[in-house]
RODO-2510 file (C-alpha; in nm, 4 decimals, decimal comma):
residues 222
     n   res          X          Y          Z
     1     x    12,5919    -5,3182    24,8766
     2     x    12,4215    -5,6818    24,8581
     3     x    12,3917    -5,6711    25,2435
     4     x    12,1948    -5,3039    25,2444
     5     x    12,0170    -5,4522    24,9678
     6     x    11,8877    -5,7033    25,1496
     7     x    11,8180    -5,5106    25,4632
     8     x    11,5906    -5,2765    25,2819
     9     x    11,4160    -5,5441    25,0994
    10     x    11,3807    -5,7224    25,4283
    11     x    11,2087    -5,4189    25,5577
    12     x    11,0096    -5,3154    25,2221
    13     x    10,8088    -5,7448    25,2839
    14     x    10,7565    -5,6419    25,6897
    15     x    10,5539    -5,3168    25,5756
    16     x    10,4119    -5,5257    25,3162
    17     x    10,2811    -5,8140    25,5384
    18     x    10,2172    -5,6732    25,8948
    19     x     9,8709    -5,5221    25,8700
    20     x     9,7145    -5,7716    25,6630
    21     x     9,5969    -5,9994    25,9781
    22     x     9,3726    -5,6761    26,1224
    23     x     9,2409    -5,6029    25,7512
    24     x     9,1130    -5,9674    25,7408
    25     x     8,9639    -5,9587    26,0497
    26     x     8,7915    -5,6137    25,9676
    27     x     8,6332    -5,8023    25,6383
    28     x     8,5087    -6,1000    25,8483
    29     x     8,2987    -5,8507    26,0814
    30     x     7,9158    -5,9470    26,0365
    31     x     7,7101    -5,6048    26,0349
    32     x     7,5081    -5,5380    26,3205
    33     x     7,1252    -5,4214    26,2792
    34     x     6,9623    -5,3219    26,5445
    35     x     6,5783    -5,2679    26,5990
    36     x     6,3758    -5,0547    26,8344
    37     x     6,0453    -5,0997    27,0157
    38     x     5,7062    -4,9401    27,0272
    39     x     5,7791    -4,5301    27,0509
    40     x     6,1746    -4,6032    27,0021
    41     x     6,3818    -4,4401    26,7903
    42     x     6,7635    -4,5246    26,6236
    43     x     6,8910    -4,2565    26,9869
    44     x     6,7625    -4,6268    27,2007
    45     x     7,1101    -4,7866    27,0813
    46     x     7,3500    -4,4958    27,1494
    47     x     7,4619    -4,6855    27,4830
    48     x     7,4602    -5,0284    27,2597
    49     x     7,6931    -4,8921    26,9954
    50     x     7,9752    -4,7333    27,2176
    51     x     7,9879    -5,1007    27,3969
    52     x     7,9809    -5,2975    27,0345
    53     x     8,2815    -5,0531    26,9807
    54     x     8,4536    -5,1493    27,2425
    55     x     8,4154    -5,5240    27,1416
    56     x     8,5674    -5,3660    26,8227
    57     x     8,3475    -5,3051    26,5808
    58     x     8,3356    -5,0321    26,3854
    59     x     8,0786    -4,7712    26,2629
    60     x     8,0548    -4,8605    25,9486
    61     x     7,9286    -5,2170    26,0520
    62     x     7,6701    -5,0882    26,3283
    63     x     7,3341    -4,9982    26,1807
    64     x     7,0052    -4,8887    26,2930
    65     x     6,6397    -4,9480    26,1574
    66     x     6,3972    -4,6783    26,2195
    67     x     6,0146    -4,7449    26,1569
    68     x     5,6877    -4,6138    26,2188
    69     x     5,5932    -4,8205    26,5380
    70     x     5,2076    -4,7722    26,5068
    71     x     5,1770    -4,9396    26,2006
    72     x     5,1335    -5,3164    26,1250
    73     x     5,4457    -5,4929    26,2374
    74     x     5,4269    -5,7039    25,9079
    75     x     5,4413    -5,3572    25,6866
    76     x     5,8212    -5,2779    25,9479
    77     x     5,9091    -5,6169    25,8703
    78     x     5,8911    -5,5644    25,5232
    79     x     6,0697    -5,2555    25,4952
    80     x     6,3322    -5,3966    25,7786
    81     x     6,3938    -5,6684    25,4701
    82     x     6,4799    -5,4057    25,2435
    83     x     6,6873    -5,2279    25,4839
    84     x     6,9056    -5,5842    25,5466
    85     x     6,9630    -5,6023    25,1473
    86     x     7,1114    -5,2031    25,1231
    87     x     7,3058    -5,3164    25,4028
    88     x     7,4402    -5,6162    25,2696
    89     x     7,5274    -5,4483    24,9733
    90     x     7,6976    -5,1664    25,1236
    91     x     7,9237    -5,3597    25,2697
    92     x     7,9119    -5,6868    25,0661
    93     x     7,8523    -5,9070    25,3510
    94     x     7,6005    -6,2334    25,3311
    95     x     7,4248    -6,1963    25,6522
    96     x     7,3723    -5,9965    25,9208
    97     x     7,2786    -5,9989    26,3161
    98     x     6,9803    -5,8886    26,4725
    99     x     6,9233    -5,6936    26,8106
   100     x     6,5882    -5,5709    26,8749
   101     x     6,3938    -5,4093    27,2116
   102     x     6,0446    -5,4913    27,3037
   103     x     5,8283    -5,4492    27,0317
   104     x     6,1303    -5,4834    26,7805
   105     x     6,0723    -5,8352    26,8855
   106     x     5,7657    -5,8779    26,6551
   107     x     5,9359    -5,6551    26,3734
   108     x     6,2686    -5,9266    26,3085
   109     x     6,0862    -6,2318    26,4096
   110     x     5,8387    -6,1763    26,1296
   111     x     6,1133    -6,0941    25,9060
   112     x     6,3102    -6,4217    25,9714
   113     x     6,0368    -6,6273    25,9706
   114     x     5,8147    -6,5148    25,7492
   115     x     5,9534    -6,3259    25,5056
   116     x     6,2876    -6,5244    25,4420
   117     x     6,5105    -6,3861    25,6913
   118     x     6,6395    -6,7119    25,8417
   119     x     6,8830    -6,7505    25,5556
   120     x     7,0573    -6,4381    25,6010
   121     x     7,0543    -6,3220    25,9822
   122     x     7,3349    -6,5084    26,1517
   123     x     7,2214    -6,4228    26,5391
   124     x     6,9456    -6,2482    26,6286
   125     x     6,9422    -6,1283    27,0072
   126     x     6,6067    -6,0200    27,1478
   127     x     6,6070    -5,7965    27,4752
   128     x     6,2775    -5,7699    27,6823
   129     x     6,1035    -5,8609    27,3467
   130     x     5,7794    -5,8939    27,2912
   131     x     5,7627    -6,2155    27,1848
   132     x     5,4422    -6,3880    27,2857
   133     x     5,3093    -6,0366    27,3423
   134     x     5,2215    -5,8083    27,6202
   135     x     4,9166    -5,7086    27,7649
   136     x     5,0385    -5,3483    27,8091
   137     x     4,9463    -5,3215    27,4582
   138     x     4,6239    -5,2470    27,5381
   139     x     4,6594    -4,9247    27,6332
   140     x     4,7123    -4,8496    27,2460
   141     x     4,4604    -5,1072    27,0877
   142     x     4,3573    -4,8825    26,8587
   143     x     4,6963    -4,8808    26,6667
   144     x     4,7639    -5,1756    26,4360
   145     x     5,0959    -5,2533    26,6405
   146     x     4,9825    -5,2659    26,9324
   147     x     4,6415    -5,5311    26,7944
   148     x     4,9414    -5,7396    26,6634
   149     x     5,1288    -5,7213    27,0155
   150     x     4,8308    -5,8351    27,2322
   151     x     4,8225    -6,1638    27,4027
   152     x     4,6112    -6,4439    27,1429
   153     x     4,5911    -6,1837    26,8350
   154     x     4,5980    -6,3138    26,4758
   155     x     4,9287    -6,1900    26,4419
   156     x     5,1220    -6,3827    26,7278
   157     x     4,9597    -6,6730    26,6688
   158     x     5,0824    -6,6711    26,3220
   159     x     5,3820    -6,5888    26,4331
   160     x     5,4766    -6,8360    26,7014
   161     x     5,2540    -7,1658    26,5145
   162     x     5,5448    -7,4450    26,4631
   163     x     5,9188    -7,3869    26,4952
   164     x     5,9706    -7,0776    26,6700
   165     x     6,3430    -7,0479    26,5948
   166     x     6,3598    -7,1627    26,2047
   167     x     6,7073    -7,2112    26,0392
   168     x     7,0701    -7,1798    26,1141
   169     x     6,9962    -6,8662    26,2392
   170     x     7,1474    -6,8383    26,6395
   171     x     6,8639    -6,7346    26,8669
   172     x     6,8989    -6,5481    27,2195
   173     x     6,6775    -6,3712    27,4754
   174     x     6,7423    -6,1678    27,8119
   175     x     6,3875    -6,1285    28,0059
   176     x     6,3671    -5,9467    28,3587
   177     x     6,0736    -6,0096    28,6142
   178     x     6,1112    -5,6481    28,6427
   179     x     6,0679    -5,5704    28,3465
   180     x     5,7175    -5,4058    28,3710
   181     x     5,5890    -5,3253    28,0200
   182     x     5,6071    -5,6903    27,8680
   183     x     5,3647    -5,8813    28,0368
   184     x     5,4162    -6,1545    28,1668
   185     x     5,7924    -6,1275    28,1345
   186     x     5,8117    -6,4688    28,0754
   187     x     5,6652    -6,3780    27,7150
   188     x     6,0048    -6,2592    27,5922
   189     x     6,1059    -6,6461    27,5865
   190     x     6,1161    -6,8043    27,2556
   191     x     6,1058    -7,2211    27,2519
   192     x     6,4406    -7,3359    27,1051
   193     x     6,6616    -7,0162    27,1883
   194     x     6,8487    -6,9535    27,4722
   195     x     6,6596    -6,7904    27,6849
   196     x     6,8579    -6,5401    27,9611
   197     x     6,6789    -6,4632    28,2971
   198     x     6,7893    -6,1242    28,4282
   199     x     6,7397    -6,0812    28,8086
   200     x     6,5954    -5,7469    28,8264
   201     x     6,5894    -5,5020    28,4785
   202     x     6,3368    -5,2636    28,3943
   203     x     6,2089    -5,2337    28,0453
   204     x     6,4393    -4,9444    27,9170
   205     x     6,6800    -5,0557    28,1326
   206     x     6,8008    -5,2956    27,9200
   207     x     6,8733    -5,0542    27,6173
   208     x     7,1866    -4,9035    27,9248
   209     x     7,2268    -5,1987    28,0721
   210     x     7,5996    -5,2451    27,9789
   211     x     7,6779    -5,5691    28,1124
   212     x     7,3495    -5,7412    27,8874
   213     x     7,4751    -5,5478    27,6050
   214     x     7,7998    -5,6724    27,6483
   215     x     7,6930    -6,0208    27,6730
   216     x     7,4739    -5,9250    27,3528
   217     x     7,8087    -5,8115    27,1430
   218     x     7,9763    -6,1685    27,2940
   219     x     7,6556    -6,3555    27,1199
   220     x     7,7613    -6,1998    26,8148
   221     x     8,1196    -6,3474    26,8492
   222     x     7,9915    -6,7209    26,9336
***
């Protein structure tokens, strides 16, 4: 009787203990945001997601900001601010990562830089961004965006005077000389990240682009 006793009790701590390791690694996930450009929309990440999934994360820590991409970036960056604070308290984590496309750029650099970001977002991974601007922009100058995202406006200049990469915060950017839409391409290059060139990527290209995305979700991990 002592001898089944101990078998079952044996068995009982083995059901108890085995999937704690994959329940701590769940908590220790950091929620992904991620950030669309000029005319996007939360459908830009679909490809994004599935390969984040794959790296093992799980829907409930991949998010998406929608905004209204023809008004001021600093009114998206606001309301992407909010946005990070109903995420971290729906799932009770202190910070978050970044991605952004293009013009999403503008939208999360304000937001860490300006608006207290920096001591919250953990990695923030910019691809094709807008960073320094674009002159494509001027074929919707009369939108307060696309003001902001021209080369020398108020806005950028505001945005990139001084440290360019504030904080702990882990800063990364893929730019393509085929990219197209931001240009120069070089203008998705940030001083003090690490900045990836990408032989030949179109502008969208990068939102299907599943080996940058997968070297996006392994930025997460570093």
């Amino acid at each position: 009787m002592r001898r089944i006793f101990g078998i079952l009790l044996a068995a009982l701590t083995l059901v108890t203990v085995g999937p704690l390791p994959s329940a701590q690694a769940a908590a220790a996930r950091t929620p992904v945001i991620f950030v669309h450009g000029f005319g996007g929309s939360a459908s830009n990440w679909t490809t994004a997601k599935s390969v984040f999934r794959s790296a093992g994360y799980s829907d409930s820590e991949l998010f998406t900001y929608d905004y209204n991409s023809s008004q001021s970036n600093e009114t998206s960056a606001a309301g992407l601010a909010a946005f990070v604070n109903q995420v971290r308290s729906r799932t009770g984590a202190a910070r978050v990562d970044l991605v952004n496309h293009s013009m999403g750029g503008l939208v999360t650099r304000w937001y860490v830089k300006q608006l207290g970001g920096q001591s919250v977002v953990g990695h923030w991974a910019s691809l094709a961004g807008a960073n320094h601007g674009t002159t494509s922009a001027g074929a919707c100058i009369l939108l307060p965006s696309c003001i902001e995202m021209y080369p020398g406006s108020v806005f950028l200049s505001r945005l990139n005077a001084g440290d360019e990469t504030p904080g702990s915060t882990r800063y990364r950017t893929w730019y393509s000389p085929c990219d197209g839409v931001i240009l120069p391409y070089t203008s998705t290059t940030v001083s003090g990240a690490t900045n990836t060139y990408v032989a030949c990527t179109g502008h969208l290209a990068f939102l299907t682009d599943t080996a940058i995305l997968r070297q996006v979700s392994g930025f997460m991990a570093s």
